[in-house]
ROGU-525209 format. One line per field, with one value per atom (N, C-alpha, C): residue number from 1; x, y, z; residue in one letter. Coordinates in Angstrom, 3 decimals, always signed. Example, Ala and Ser with C-alpha at 12.3 -4.5 7.8 and 13.67 -1.06 7.14 Angstrom:
BEGIN
nr <- [1,1,1,2,2,2] $
x <- [+13.190,+12.300,+13.200,+12.850,+13.670,+12.900] $
y <- [-5.690,-4.500,-3.300,-2.250,-1.060,+0.030] $
z <- [+7.800,+7.800,+7.800,+7.080,+7.140,+7.870] $
rest <- [A,A,A,S,S,S] $
//
This chain:
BEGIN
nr <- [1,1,1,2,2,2,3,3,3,4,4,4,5,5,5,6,6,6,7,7,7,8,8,8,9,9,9,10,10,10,11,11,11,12,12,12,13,13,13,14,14,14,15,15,15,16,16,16,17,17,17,18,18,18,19,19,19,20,20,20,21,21,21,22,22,22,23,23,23,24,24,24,25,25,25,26,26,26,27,27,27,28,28,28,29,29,29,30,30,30,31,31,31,32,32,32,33,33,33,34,34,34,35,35,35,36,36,36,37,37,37,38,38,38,39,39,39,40,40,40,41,41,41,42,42,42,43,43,43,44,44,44,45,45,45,46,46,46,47,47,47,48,48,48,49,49,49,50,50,50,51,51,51,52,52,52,53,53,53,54,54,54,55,55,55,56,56,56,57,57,57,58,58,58,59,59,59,60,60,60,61,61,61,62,62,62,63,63,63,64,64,64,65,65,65,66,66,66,67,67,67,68,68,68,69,69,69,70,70,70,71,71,71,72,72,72,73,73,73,74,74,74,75,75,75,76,76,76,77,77,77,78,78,78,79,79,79,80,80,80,81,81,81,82,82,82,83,83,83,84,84,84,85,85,85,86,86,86,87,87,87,88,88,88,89,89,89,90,90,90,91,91,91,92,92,92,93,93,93,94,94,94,95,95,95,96,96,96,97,97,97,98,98,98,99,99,99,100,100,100,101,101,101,102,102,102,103,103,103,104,104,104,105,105,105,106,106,106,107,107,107,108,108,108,109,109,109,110,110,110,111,111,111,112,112,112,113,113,113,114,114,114,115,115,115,116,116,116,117,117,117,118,118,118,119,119,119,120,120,120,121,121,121,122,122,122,123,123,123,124,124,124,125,125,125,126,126,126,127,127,127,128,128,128,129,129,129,130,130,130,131,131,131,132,132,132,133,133,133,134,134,134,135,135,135,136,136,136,137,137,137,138,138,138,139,139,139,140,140,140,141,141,141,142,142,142,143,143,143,144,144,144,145,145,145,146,146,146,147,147,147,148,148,148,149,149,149,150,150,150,151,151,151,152,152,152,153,153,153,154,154,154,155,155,155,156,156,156,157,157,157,158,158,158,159,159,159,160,160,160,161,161,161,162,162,162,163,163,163,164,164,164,165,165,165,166,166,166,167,167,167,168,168,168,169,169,169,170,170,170,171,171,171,172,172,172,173,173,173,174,174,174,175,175,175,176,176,176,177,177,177,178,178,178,179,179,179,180,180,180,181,181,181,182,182,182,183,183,183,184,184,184,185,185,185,186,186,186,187,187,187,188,188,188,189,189,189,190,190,190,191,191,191,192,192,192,193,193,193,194,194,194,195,195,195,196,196,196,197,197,197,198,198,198,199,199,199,200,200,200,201,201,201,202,202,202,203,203,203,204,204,204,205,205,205,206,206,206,207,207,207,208,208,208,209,209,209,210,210,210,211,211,211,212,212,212,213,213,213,214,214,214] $
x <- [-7.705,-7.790,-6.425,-6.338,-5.135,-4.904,-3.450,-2.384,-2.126,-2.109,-1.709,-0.233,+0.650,+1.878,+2.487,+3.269,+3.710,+3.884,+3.618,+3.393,+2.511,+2.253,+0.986,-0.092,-0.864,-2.068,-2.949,-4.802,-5.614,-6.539,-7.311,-8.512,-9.242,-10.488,-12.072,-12.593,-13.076,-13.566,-14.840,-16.024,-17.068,-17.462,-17.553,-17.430,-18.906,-19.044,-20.749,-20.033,-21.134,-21.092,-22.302,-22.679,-23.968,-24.289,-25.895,-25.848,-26.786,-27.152,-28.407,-28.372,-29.463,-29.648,-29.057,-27.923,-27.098,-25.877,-25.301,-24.303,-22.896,-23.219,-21.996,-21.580,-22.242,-21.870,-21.415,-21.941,-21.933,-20.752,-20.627,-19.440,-18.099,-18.542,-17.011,-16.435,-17.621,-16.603,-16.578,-17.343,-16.604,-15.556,-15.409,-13.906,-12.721,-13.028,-12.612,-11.969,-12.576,-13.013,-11.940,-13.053,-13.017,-11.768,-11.741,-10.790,-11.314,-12.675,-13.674,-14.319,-14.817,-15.697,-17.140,-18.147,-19.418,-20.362,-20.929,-21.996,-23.479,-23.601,-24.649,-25.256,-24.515,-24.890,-26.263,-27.441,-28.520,-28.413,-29.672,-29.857,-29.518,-28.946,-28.999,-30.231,-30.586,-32.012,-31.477,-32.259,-31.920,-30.198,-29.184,-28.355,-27.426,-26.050,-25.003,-23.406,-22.836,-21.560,-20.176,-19.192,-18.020,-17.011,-16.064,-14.498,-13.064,-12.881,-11.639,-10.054,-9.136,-7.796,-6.798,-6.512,-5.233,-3.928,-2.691,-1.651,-0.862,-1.763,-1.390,+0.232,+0.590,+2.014,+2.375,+3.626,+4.022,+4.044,+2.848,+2.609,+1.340,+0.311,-0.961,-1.665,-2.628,-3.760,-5.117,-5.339,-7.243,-7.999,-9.044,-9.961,-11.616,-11.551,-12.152,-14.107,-15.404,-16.281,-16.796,-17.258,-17.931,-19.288,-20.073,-21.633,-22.325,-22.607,-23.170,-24.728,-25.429,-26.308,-27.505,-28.856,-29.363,-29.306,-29.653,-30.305,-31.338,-32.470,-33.340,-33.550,-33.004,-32.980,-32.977,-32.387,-32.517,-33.671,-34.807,-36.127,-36.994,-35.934,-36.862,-36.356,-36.850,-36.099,-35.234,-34.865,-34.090,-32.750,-31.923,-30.797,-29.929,-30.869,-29.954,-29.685,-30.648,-29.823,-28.698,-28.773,-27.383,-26.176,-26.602,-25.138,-24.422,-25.295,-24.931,-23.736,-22.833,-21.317,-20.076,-20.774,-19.550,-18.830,-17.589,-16.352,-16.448,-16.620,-16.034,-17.181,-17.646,-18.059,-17.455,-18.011,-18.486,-19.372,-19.314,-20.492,-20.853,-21.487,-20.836,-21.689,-21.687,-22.618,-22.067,-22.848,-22.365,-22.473,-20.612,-20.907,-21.415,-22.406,-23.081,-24.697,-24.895,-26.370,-26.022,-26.497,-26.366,-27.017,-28.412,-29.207,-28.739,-27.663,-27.146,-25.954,-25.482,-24.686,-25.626,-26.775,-27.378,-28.274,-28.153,-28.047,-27.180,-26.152,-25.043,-25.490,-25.758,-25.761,-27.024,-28.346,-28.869,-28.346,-28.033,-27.143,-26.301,-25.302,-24.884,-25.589,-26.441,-26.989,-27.896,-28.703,-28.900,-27.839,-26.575,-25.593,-25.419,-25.467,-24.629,-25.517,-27.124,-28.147,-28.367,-28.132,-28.337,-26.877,-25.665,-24.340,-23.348,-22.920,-21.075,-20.654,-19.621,-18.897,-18.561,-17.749,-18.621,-17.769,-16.819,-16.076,-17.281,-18.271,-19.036,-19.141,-17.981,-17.434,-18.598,-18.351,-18.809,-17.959,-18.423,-17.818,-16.537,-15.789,-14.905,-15.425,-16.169,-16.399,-15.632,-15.612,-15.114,-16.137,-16.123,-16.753,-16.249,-16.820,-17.132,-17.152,-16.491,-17.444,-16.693,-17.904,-17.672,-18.395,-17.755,-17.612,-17.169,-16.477,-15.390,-14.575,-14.980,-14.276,-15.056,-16.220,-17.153,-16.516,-16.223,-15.553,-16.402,-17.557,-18.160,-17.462,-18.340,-17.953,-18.746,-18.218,-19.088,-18.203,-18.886,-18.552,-17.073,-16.738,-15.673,-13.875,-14.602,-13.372,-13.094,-13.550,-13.103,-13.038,-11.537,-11.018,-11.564,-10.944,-11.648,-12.785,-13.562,-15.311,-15.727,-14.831,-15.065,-14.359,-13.227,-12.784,-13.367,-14.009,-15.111,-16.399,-17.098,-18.494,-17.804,-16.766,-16.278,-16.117,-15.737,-15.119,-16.178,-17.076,-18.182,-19.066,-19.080,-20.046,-19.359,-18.170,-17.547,-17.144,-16.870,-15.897,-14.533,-13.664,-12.410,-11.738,-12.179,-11.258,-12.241,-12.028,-12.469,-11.832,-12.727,-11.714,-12.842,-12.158,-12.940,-12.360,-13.534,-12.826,-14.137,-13.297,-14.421,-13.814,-15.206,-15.024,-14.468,-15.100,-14.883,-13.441,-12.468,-10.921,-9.683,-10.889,-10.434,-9.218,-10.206,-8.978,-9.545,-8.390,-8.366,-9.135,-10.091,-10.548,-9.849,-8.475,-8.073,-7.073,-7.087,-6.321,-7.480,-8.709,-9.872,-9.885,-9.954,-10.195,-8.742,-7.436,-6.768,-6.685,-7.214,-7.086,-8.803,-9.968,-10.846,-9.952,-9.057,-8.514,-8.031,-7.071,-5.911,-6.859,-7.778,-8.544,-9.119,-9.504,-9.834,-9.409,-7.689,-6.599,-6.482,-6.387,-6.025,-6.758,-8.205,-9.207,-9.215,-8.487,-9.025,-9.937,-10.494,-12.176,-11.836,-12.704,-12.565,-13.510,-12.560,-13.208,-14.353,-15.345,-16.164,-16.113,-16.816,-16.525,-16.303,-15.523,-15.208,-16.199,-15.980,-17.078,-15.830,-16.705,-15.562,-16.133,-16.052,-16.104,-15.050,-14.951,-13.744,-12.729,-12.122,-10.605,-9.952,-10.117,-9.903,-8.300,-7.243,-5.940,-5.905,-5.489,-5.505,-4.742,-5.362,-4.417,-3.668,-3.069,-2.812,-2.615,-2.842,-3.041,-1.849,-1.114,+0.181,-0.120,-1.504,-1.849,-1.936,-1.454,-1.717,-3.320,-4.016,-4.698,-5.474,-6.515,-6.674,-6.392,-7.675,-7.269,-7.900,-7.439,-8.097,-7.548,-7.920,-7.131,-7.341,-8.207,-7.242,-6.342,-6.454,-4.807,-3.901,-3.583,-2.953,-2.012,-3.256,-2.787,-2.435,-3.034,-2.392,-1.499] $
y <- [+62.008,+63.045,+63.711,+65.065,+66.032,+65.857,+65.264,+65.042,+66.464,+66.658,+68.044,+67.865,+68.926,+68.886,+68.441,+68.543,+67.608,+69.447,+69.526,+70.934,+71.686,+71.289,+72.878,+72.411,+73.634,+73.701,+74.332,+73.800,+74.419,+74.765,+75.907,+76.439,+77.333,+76.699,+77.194,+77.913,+79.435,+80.110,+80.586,+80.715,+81.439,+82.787,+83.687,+84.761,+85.720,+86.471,+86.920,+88.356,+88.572,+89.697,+90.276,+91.341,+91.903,+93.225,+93.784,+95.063,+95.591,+96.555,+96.685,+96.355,+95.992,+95.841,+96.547,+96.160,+96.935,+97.949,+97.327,+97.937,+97.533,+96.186,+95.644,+94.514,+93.826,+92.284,+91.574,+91.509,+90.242,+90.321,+91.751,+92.083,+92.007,+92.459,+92.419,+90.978,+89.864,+88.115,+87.857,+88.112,+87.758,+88.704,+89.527,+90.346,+89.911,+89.644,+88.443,+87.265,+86.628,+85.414,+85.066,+85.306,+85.080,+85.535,+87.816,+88.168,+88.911,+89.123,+89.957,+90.472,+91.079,+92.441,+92.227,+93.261,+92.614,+93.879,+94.640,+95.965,+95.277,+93.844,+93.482,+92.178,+92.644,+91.196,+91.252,+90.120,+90.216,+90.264,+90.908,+90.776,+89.493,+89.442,+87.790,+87.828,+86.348,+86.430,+84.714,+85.455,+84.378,+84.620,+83.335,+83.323,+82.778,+83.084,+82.313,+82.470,+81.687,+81.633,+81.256,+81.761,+81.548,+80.804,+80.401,+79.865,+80.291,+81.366,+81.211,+80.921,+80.399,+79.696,+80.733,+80.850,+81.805,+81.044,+81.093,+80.747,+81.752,+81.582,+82.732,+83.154,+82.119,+81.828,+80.801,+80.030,+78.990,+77.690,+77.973,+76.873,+76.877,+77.696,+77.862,+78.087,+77.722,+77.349,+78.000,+78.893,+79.288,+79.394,+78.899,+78.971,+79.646,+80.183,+81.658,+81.060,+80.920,+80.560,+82.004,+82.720,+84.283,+83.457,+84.097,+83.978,+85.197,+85.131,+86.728,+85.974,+87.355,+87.521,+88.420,+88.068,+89.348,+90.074,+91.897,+92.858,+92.665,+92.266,+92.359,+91.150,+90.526,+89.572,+89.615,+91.085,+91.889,+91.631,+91.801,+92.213,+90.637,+89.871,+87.910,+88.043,+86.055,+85.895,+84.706,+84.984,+83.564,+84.079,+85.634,+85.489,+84.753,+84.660,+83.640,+82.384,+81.931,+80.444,+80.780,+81.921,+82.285,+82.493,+83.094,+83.860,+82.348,+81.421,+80.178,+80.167,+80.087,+79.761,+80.159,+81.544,+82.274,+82.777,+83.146,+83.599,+84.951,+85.625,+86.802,+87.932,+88.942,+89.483,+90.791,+90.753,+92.059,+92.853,+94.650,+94.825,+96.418,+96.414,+96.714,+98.049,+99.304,+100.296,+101.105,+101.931,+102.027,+103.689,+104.509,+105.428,+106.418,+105.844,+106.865,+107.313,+106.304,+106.064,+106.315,+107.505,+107.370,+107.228,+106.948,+105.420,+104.340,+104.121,+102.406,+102.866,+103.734,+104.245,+104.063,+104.773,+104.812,+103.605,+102.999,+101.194,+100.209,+101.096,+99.744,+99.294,+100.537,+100.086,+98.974,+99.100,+98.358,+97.088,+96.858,+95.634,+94.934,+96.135,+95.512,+95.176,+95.924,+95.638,+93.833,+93.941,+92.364,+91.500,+91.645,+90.908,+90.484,+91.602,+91.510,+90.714,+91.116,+90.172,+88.821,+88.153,+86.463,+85.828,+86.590,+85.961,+86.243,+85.527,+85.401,+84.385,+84.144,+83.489,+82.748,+80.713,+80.094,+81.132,+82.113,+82.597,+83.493,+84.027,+85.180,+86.079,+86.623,+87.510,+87.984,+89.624,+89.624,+88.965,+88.836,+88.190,+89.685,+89.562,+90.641,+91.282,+93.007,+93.316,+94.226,+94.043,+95.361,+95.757,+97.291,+97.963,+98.182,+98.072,+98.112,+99.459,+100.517,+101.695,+101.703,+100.723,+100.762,+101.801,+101.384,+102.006,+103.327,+103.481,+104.620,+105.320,+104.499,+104.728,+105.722,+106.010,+106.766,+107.937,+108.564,+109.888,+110.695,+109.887,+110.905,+111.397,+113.039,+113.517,+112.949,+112.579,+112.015,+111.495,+111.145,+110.935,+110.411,+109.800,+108.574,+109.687,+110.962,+111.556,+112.251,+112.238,+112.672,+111.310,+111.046,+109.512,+109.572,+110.657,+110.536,+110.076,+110.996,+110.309,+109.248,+108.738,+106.873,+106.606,+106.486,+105.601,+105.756,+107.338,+107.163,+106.187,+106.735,+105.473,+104.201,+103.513,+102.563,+101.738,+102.580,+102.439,+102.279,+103.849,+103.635,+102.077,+101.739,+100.156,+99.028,+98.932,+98.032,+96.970,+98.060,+96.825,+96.922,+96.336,+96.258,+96.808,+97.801,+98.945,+98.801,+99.115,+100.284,+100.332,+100.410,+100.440,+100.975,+101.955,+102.142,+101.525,+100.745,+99.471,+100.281,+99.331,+99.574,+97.813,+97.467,+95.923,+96.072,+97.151,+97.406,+97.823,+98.310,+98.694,+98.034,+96.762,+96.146,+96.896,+97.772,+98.545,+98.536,+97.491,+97.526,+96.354,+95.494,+93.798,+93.106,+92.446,+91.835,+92.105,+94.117,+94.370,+94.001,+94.663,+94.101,+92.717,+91.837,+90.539,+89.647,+90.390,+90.148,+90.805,+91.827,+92.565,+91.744,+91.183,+90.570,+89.027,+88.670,+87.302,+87.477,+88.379,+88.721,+88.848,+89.331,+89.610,+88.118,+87.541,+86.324,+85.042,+85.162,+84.216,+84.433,+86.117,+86.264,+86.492,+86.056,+85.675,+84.359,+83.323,+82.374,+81.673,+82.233,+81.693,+79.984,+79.010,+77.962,+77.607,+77.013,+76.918,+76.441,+76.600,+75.483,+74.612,+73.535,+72.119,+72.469,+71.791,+71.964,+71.131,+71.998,+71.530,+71.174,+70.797,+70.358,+71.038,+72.507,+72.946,+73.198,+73.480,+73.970,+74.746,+74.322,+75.420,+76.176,+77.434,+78.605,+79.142,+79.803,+80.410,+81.897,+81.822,+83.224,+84.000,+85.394,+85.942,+87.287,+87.782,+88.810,+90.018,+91.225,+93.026,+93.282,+93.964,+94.864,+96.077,+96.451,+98.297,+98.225,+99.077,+99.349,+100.087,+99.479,+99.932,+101.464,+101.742,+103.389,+103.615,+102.796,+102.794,+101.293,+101.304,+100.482,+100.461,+101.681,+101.894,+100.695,+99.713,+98.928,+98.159,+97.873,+96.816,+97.961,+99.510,+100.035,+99.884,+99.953,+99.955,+98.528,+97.212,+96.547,+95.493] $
z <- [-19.704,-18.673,-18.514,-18.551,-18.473,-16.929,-16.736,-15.800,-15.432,-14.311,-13.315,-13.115,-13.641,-13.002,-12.168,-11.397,-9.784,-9.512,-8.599,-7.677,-7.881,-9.134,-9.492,-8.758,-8.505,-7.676,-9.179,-8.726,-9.805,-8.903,-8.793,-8.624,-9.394,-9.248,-10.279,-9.329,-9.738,-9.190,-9.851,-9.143,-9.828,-9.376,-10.668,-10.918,-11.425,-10.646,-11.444,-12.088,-13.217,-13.678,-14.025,-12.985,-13.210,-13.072,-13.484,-13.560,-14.813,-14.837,-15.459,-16.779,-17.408,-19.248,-19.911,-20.796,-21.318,-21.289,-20.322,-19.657,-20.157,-20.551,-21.745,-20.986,-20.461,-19.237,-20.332,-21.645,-22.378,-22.951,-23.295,-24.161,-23.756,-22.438,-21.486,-21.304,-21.027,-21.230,-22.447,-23.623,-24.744,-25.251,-24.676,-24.857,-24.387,-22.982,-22.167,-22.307,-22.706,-23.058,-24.252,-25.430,-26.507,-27.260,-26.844,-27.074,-28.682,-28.948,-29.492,-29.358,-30.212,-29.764,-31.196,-30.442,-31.361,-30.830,-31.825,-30.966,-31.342,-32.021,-32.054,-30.793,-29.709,-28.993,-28.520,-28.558,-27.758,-26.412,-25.790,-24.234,-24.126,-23.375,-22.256,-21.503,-21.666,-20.661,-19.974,-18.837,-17.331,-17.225,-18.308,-17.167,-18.225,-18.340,-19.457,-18.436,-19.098,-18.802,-19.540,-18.870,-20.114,-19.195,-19.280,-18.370,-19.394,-18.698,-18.828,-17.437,-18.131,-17.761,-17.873,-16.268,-16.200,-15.355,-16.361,-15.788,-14.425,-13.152,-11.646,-12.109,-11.116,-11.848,-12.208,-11.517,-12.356,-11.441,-10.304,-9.419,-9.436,-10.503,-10.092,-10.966,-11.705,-12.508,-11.808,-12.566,-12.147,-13.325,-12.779,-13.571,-13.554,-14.361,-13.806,-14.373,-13.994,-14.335,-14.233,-15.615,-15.431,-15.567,-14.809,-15.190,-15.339,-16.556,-17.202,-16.880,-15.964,-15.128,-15.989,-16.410,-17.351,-16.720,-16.785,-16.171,-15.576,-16.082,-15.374,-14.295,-14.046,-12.779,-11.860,-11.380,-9.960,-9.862,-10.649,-9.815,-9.616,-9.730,-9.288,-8.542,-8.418,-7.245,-7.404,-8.653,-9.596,-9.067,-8.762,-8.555,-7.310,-6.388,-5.482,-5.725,-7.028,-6.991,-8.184,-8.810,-10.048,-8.692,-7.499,-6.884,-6.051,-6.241,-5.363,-5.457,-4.191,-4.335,-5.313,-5.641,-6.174,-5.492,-5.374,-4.646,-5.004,-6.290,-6.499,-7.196,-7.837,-8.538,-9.449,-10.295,-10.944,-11.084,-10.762,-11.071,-11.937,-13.134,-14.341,-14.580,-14.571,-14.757,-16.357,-17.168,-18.356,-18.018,-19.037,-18.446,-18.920,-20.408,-21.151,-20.218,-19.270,-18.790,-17.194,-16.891,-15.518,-14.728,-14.991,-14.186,-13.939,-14.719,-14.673,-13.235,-13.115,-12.069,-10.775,-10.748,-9.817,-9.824,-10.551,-9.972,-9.291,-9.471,-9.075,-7.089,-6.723,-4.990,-5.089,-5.974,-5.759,-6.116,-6.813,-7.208,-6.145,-5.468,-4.686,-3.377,-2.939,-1.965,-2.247,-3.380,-3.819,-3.570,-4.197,-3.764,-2.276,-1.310,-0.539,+0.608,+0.306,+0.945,+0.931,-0.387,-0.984,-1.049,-0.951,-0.622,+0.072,+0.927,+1.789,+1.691,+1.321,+1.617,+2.633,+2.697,+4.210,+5.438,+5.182,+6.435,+7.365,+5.994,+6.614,+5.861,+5.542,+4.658,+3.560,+3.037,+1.760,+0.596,-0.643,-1.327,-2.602,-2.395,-2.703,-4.534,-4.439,-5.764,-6.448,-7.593,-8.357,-9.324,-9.384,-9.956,-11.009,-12.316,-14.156,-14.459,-14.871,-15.236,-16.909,-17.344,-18.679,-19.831,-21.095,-22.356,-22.047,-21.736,-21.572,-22.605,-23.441,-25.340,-25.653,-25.516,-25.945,-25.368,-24.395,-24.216,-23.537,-22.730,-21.708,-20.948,-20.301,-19.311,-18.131,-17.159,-16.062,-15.020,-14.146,-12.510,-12.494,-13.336,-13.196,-13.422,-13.970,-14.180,-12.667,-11.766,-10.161,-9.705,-10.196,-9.319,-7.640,-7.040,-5.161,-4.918,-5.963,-5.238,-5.528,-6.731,-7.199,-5.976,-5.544,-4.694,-3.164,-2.866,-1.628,-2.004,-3.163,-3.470,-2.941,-3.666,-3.778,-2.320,-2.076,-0.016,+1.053,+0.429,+0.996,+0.995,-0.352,-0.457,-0.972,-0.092,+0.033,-1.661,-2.318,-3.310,-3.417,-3.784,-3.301,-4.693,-5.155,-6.568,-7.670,-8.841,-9.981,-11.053,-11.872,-13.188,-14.297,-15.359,-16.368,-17.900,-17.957,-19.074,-20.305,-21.535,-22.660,-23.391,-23.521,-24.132,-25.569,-26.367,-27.701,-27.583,-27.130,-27.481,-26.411,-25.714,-24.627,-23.913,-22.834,-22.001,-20.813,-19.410,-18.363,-17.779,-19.088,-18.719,-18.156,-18.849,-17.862,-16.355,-16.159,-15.509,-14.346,-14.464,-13.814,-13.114,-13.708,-13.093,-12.649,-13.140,-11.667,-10.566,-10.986,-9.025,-8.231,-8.884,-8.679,-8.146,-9.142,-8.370,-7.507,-7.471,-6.110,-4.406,-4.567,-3.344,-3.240,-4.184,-3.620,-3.084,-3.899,-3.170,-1.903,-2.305,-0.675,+0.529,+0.164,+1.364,+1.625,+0.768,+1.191,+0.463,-0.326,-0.789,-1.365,-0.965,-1.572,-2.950,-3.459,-5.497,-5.225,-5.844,-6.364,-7.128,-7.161,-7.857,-9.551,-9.751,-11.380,-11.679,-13.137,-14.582,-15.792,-16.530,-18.308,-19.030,-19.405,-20.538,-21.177,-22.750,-23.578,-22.412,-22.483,-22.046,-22.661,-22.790,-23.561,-23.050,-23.517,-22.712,-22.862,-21.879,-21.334,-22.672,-22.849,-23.181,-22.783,-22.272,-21.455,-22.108,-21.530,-22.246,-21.083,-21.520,-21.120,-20.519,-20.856,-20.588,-19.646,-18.548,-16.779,-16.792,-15.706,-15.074,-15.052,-15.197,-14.559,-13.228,-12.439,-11.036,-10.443,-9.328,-8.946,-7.031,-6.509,-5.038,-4.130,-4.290,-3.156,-3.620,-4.908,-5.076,-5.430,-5.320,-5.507,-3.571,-2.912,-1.425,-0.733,-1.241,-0.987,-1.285] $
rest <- [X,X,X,X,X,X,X,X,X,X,X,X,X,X,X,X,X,X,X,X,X,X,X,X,X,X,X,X,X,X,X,X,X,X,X,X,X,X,X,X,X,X,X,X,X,X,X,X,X,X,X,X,X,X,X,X,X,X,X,X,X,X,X,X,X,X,X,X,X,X,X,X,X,X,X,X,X,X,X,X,X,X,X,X,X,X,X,X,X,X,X,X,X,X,X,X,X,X,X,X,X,X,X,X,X,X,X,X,X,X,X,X,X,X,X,X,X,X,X,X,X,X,X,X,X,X,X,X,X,X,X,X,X,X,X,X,X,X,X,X,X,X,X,X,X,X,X,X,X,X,X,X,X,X,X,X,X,X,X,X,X,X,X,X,X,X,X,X,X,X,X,X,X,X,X,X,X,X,X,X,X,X,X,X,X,X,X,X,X,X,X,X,X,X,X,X,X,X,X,X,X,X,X,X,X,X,X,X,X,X,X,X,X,X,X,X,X,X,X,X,X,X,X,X,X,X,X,X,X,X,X,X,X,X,X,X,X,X,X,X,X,X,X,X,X,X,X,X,X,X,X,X,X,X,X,X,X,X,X,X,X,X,X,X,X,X,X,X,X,X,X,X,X,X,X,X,X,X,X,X,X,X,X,X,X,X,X,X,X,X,X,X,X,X,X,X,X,X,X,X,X,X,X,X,X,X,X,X,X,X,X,X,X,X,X,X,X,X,X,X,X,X,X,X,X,X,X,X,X,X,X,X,X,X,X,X,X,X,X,X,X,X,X,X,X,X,X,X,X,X,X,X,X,X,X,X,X,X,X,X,X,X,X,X,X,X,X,X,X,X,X,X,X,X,X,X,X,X,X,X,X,X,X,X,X,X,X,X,X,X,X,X,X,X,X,X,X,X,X,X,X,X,X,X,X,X,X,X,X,X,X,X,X,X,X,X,X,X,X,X,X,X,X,X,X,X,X,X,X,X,X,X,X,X,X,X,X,X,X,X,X,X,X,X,X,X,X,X,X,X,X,X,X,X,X,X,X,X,X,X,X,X,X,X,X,X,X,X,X,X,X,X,X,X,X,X,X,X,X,X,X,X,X,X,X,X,X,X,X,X,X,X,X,X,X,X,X,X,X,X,X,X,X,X,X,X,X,X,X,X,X,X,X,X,X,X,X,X,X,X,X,X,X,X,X,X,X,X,X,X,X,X,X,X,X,X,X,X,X,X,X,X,X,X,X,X,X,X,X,X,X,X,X,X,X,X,X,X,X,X,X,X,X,X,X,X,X,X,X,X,X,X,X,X,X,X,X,X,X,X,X,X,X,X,X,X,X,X,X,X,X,X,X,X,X,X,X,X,X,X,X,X,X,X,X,X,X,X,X,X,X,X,X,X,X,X,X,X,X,X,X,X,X,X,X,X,X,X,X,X,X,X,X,X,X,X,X,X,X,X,X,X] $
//
């Protein structure tokens, strides 16, 4: 059994990532994740997951549990036992399809009905507006009205990532950690799967206005 430092602290956090069929959930944690890319991935059906290990800083160990969520799961009633005791989310709309846009509130509204956190709280989201490589014109290029939607339905920033040229993944899921240290949220119980290491992207951000503001 791996000995914990003398000071370091570790917390496991669980993480959803969801949002309609094909929006790129799968692609984005094994981009993630793995740190590859693949345009042949199957639908996910029901429910999968990945862990990756981020060194916070140098007193702090997280460990990140993504649970890639299918699309079509919104419409059971299997997702409240997937959202059980996650701390954080994702939620991922694609920006060639703009139905998948005008899904995301439903999504979140699912979310925001079957989980809080024990304070009460919603559980802190960021919004996906992926494959962005592709070079549409669409909503995401008027930063304001992303960050009103955004404000308006409560997720805490934004980002337009593409899994395939991995841009803005992992800028994504630290501003997703940062809101969650700093609520407070308590880990859920660890598991033993492979332990994967982080690997970190240098590229700044598009946007992401609330960790720009706080």
């Amino acid at each position: 059994m791996r000995k914990q430092p003398p000071g370091q602290h570790e917390h496991l956090y669980k993480l959803l990532v969801i949002g309609d069929l094909g929006v790129g959930k799968t692609s984005i944690i094994k981009r993630y994740v793995h740190h590859n890319f693949s345009p042949h991935y199957r639908a996910t059906i029901g429910v999968d997951f990945a862990l990756k290990v981020l060194s916070w800083d140098s007193e702090t160990v997280v460990r990140l549990q993504l649970w890639d969520i299918a699309g079509q799961e919104r419409f059971g009633n299997m997702t409240r036992v997937y959202y059980r005791e996650a701390v954080g989310a994702f939620i991922v709309f694609d920006v060639t399809r703009p139905a998948t846009f005008e899904a995301v509130t439903k999504w979140k509204e699912d979310l925001d009905t079957k989980l809080t956190l024990p304070n009460g709280k919603l559980v802190p989201t960021v919004l996906l507006a992926n494959k962005c490589d592709q070079g549409q014109e669409l909503l995401v290029n008027n930063g304001l009205k992303m960050e009103q939607f955004c404000e308006d339905n409560g997720f805490v920033g934004w980002f337009e990532t593409s899994a395939k040229e991995n841009k803005n993944i992992d800028e994504a899921a630290r501003c997703l950690v940062k809101h969650i240290i700093a609520g407070g949220s308590e880990p859920v119980q660890p598991i033993k799967p492979d332990v994967i290491k982080p690997h970190l992207n240098s590229s700044k951000p598009i946007r992401c206005s609330a960790c720009f503001r706080s």
